[in-house]
C-alpha positions as CSV (number, residue, x, y, z in Angstrom):
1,X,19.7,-7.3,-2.9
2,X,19.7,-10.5,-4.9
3,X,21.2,-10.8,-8.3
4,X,18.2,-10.8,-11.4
5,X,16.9,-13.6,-12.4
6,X,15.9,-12.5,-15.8
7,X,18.6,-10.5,-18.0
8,X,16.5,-10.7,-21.3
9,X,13.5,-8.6,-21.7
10,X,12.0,-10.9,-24.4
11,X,11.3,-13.5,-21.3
12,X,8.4,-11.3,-20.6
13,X,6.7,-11.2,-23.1
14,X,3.8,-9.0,-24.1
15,X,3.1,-7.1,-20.8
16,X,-0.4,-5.4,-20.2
17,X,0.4,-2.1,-17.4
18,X,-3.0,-1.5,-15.9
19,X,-3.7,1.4,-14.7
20,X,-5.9,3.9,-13.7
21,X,-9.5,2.1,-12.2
22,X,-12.9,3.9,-10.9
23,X,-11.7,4.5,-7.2
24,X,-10.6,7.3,-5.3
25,X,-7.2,6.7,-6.0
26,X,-7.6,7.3,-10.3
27,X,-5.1,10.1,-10.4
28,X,-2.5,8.5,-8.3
29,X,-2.9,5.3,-10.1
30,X,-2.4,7.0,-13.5
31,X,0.6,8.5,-12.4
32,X,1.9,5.5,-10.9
33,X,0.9,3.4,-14.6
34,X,2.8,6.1,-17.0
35,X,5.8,6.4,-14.8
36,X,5.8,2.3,-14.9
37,X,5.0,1.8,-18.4
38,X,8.0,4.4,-19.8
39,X,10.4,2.6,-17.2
40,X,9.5,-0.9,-18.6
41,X,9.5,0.6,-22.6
42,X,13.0,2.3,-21.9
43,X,14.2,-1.2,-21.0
44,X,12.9,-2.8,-23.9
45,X,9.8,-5.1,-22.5
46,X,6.8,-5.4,-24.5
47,X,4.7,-3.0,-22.8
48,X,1.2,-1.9,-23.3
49,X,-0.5,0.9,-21.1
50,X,-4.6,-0.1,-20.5
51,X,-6.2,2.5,-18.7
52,X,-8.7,1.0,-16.8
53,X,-12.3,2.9,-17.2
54,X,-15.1,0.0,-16.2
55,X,-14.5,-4.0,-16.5
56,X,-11.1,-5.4,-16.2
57,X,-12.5,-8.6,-18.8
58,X,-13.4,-5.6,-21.0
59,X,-10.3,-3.9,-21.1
60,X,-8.4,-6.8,-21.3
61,X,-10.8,-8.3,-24.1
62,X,-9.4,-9.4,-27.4
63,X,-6.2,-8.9,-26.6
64,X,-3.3,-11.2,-26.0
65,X,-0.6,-10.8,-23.0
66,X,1.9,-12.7,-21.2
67,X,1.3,-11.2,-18.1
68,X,0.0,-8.0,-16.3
69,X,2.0,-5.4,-14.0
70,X,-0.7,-4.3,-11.9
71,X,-0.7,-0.6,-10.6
72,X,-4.5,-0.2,-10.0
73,X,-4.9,1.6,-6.6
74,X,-7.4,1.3,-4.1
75,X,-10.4,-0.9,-4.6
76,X,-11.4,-2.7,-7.8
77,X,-7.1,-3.1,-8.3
78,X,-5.7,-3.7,-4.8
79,X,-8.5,-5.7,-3.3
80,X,-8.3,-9.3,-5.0
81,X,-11.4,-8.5,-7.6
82,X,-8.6,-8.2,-10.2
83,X,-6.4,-10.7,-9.0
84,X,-9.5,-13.2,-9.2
85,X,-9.8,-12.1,-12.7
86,X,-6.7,-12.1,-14.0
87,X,-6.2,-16.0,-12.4
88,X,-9.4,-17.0,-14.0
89,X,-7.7,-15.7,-17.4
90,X,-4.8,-17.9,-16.3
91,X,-2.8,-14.3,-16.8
92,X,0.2,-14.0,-14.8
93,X,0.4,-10.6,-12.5
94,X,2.4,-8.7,-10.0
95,X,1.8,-8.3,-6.4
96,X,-0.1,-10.5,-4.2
97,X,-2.8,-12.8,-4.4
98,X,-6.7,-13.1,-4.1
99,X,-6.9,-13.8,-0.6
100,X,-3.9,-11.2,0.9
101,X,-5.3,-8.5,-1.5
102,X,-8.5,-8.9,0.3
103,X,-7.4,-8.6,3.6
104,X,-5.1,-6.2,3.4
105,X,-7.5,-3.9,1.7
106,X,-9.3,-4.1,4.4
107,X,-7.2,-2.0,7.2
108,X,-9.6,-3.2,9.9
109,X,-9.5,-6.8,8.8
110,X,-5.4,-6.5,8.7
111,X,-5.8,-5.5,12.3
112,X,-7.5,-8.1,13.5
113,X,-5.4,-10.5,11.7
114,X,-2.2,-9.3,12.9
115,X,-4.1,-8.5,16.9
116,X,-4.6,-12.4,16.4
117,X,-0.6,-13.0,15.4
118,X,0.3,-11.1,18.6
119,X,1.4,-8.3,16.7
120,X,1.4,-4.8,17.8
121,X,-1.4,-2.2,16.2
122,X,-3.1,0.9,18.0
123,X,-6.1,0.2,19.8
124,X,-9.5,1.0,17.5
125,X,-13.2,1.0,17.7
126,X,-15.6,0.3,15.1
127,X,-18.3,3.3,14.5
128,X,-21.4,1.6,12.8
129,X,-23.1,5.0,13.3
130,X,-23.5,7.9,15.4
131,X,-25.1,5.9,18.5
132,X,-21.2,4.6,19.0
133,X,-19.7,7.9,19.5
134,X,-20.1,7.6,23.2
135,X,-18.5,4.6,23.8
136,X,-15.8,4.9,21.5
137,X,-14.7,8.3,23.6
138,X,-14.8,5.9,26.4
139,X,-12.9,3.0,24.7
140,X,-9.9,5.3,23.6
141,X,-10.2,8.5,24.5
142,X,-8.6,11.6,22.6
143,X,-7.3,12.2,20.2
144,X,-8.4,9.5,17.5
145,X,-7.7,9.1,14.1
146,X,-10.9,8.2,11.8
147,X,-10.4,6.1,8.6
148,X,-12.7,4.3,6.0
149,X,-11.7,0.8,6.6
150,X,-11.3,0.5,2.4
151,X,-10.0,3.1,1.2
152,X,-6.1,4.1,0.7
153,X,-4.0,7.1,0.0
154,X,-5.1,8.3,3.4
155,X,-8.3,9.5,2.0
156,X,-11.5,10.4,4.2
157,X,-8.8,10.2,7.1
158,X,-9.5,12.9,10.0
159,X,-8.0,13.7,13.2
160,X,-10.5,14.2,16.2
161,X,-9.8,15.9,19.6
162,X,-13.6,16.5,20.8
163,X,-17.1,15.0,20.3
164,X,-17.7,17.3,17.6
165,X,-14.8,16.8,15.8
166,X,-15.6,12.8,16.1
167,X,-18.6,13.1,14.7
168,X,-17.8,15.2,11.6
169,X,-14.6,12.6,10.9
170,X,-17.5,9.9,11.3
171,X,-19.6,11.8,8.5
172,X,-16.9,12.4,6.7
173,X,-15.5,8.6,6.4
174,X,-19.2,7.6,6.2
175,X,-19.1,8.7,2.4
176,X,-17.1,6.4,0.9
177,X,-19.6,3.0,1.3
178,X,-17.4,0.8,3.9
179,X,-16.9,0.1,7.4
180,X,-15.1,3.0,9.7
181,X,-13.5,2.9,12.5
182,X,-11.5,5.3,14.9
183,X,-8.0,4.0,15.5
184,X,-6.3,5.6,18.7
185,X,-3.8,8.3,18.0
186,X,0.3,7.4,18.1
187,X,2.1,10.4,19.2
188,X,6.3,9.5,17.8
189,X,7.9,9.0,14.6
190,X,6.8,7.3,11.6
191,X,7.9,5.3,9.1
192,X,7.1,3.1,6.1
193,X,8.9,0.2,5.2
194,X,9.2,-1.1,1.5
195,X,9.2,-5.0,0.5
196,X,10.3,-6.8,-2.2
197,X,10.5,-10.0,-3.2
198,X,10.4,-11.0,0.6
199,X,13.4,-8.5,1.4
200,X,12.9,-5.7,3.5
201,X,14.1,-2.5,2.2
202,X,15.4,0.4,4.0
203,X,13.2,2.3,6.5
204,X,11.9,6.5,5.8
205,X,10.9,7.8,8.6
206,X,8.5,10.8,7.2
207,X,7.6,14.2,8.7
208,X,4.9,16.4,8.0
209,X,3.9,20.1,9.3
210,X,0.3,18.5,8.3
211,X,-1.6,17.3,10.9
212,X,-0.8,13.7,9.4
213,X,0.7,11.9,6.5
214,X,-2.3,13.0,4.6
215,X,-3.1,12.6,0.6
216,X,-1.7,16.3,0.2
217,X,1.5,15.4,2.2
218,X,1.8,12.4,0.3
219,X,1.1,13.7,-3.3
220,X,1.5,17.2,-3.7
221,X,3.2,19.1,-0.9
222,X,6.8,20.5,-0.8
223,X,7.1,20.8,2.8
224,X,7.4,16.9,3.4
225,X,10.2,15.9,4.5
226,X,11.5,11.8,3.7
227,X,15.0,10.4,5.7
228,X,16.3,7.7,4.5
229,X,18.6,6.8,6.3
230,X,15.7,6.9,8.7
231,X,17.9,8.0,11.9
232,X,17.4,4.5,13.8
233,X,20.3,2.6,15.0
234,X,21.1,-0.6,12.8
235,X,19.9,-2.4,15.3
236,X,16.3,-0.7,15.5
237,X,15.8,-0.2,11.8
238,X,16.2,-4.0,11.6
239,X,13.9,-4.5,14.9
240,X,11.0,-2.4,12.7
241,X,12.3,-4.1,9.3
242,X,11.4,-7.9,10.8
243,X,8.2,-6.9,12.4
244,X,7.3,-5.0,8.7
245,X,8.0,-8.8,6.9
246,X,5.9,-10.7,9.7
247,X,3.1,-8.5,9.0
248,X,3.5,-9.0,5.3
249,X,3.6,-12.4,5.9
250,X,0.8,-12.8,8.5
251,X,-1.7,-11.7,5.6
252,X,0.2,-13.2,2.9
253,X,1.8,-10.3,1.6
254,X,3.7,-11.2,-1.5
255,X,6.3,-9.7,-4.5
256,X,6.1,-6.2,-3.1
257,X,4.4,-3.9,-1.1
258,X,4.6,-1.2,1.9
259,X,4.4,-1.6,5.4
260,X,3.6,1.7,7.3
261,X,4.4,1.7,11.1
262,X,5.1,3.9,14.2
263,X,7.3,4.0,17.0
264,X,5.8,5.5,19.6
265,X,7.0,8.3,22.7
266,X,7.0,5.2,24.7
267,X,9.4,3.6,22.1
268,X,6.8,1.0,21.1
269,X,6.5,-0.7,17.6
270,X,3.0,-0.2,16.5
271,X,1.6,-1.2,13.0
272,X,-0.7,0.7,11.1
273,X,-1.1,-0.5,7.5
274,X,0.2,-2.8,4.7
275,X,-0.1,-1.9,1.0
276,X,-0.3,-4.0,-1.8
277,X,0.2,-1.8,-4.6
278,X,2.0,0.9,-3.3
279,X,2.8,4.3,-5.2
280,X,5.4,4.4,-8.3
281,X,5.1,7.9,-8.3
282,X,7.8,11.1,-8.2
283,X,6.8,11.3,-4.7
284,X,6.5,7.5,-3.9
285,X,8.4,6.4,-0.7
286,X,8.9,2.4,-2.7
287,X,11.2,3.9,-5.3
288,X,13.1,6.1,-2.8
289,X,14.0,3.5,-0.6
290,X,15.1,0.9,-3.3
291,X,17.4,3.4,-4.5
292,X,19.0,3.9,-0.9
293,X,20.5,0.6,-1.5
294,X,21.4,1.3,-5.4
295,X,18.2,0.4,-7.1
296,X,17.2,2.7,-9.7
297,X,13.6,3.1,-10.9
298,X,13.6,1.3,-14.2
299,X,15.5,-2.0,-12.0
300,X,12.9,-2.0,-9.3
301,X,10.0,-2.1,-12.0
302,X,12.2,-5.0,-13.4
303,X,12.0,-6.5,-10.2
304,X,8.5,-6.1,-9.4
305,X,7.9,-7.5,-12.8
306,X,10.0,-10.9,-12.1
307,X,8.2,-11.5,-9.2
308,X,5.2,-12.2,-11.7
309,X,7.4,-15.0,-13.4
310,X,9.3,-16.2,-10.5
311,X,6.5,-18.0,-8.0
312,X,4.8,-14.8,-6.2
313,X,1.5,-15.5,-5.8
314,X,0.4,-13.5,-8.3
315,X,1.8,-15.9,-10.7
316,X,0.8,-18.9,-9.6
């Protein structure tokens, strides 16, 4: 891990934590902001916690700041409309820009993007409706996983093994206004792959007695389990940490984020997801794996906060 570029908190100054937003992902992101804004206060930055309820302008109207530490999830925070408006303020921000905040919003767009770059990512079909059920069983068989193409935290996710169960995943991803799309089903181990400031950090392979890594796994179970050291061999944890920074960098991924990934029975490498604002919570896998190399929470906000003053895109 690189030295700091910033020792004085003062360099900041006046620091806006936004929080909170209108999407599915509210709670989480509240959690997230607080546990953000007391690590950045306990370090002495200038920090101000703005939850979020309707217009970014509004919220941010009035008052002056330096720069933002954004830890909006899900849409209307992680999906370049606050990016756009914070660069049209000329306000400085964590995470990526505009354009990477877009597309990696968009888990079928990131797909596509990194099918294009010739890197690996299960199989999928999109289901505009119900008259695609058919042929998606035919394009990938069971089981599939079902996803809202827009939507993070693993929510409106379900596993299908029959018709039935296709369509009532299809119903059930159909609520939350975006494109959805079945995604074939990886039987292995999975893992999830911090980045910051274009450094991979260490792998956590995760197990669940869930069906999947779903939003109660992720949030609010016990039974979870997170290893870190992940259980790969040097060699293969740096195999999966290369392929996590390409796919970063294929959609312009920058200052920080999470790449979630498989390996399959087959022993495959197969990409699932990037995140652009990823969890800062008690059970967030970002935090856990900076301190496996000796980051503790109050640093890695530091961190994520000089990426916002040292050329991410965010601050340019």
């Amino acid at each position: 891990m690189r030295p700091l570029r910033i020792k004085d908190p003062a360099a900041f100054g006046k620091v806006a934590v936004m929080m909170g937003g209108s999407a599915a992902e509210r709670e989480v992101s509240l959690n997230s902001g607080n546990a953000v804004y007391r690590a950045l206060q306990a370090q002495g930055i200038d920090a101000t916690a703005i939850d979020v309820t309707g217009s970014p302008i509004d919220a941010l109207a009035g008052r002056k700041f330096d720069r933002v530490f954004n830890i909006i999830h899900g849409r209307g925070g992680e999906d370049g409309v606050l990016q756009a408006v914070l660069a049209t303020l000329n306000l400085p921000y964590t995470g990526s820009g505009v354009l990477a905040s877009a597309l990696a919003m968009d888990k079928l767009r990131t797909k596509l993007c990194w099918q294009g770059a010739g890197l690996p990512t299960p199989r999928w079909f999109l289901l505009s409706g119900e008259h695609d059920i058919d042929t998606c069983i035919n394009a990938l068989g069971f089981p599939v996983i079902v996803k809202p193409a827009q939507e993070g935290s693993s929510i409106g996710m379900s596993k299908a093994h029959n018709r039935e169960e296709l369509l009532a995943a299809l119903k059930i991803a159909s609520q939350y206004r975006c494109e959805v799309y079945a995604e074939q089903w990886i039987q292995g181990q999975e893992f999830t792959i911090g980045m910051l400031d274009g450094e991979a950090l260490p792998a956590i392979r995760l197990e669940t007695p869930h069906t999947f890594y779903d939003f109660d796994a992720k949030y609010r179970a016990n039974t979870t389990q997170y290893h870190c050291p992940c259980g790969l061999s040097p060699e293969r944890e740096r195999e999966l940490q290369a392929l996590a920074l390409r796919a970063c960098q294929t959609v312009g991924v920058t200052g920080w984020g999470r790449v979630d990934a498989f390996i399959d029975d087959s022993g495959r490498l197969q990409l699932i997801e990037v995140n652009t604002v990823p969890g800062m919570t008690d059970h967030s896998l970002v935090p856990m794996a900076a301190k496996a190399v000796g980051v503790s929470f109050e640093e890695l906000v530091w961190r994520i906060l000089e990426t916002s003053v040292a050329g991410s895109a965010g601050a340019a």
